[in-house]
C-alpha positions, 0 to 999 in steps of 0.5 A, a space after each residue: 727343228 732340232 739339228 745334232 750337229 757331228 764332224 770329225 768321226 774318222 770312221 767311229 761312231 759312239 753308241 752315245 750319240 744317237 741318244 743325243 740325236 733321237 729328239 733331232 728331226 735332222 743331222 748334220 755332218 761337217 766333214 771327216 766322215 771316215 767312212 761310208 757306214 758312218 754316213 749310212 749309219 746316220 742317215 739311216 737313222 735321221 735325214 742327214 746333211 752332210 759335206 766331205 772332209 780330208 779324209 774322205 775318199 772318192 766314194 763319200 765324195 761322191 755322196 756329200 759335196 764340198 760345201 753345203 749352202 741351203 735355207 732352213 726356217 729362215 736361216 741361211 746356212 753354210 757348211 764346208 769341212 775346212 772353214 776356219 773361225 772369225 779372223 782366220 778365214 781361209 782365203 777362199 772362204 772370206 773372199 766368199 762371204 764378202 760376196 755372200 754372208 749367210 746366218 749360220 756358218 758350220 765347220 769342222 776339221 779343226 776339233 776343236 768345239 768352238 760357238 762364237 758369232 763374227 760381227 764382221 758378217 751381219 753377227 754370222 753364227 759360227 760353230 764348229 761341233 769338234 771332234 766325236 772320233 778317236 783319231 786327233 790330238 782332242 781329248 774329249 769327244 764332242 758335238 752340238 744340238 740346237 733348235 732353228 725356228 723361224 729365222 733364229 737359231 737357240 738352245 745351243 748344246 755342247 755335248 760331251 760324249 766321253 774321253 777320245 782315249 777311254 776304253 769303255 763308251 
């Protein structure tokens, strides 16, 4: 299964990005959704997974949880907003996988594009896709695609999707 992988929107969705997701059987949203026609946009396009950020107001709150935690192809996943990265674990977050670990570990927030395992949690894949919105201090607008088959987790694509500041897209 291919996944697109966005986060960090605030309210803007790049053109570009659904040709990146048109082989993607699902996406996925870690946060910041900015607004509802983004979420509706996506799923509209594809099943979509998605989880609230900051930003979001009472009514993304309403249509995407917190956290995400669910099983795909044999992968363990979990998805939240704020999550942080191997060593700077919010608390809450740490204290969570020491009692349950999963394989695939997703989050946004920071925007910043990061692909790194944490051997600290069973070699736990941690990505975070960065920002694919014009608001934040990032200067290129990013996400990730990647395939999950049968417990394994491969073909991992950084993707940039333009200069935040630049007029044309």
């Amino acid at each position: 299964m291919k996944i697109g992988l966005l986060s960090d929107t605030h309210a803007h969705l790049n053109p570009r990005i659904f040709e990146y997701l048109e082989p993607c059987q699902e996406i996925w949203h870690a946060g910041d959704f900015g607004s509802t026609a983004v979420s509706d946009q996506l799923s509209a396009f594809r099943p979509l997974r998605g989880v609230y950020g900051n930003i979001d107001g009472a009514e993304l709150r309403a249509m995407h949880p917190l956290h995400q935690r669910f099983t795909l192809e044999g992968v363990r996943i979990w998805m939240t907003h704020i999550g942080g990265y191997p060593g700077h674990y919010p608390p809450a977050i740490r204290q969570s996988l020491q009692v349950q670990s999963c394989d695939l570990f997703i989050c946004g927030h920071s925007h910043i594009l990061r692909v790194m395992r944490d051997k600290q949690y069973t070699n736990m894949l941690v990505m975070n896709p960065g920002a694919a919105g014009l608001e934040g201090f990032h200067k290129m607008k990013t996400m990730l695609r990647f395939d999950i088959d049968k417990g394994k987790i491969s073909n991992v694509e950084a993707i940039e999707l333009g200069l935040r500041g630049a007029l044309k897209e």
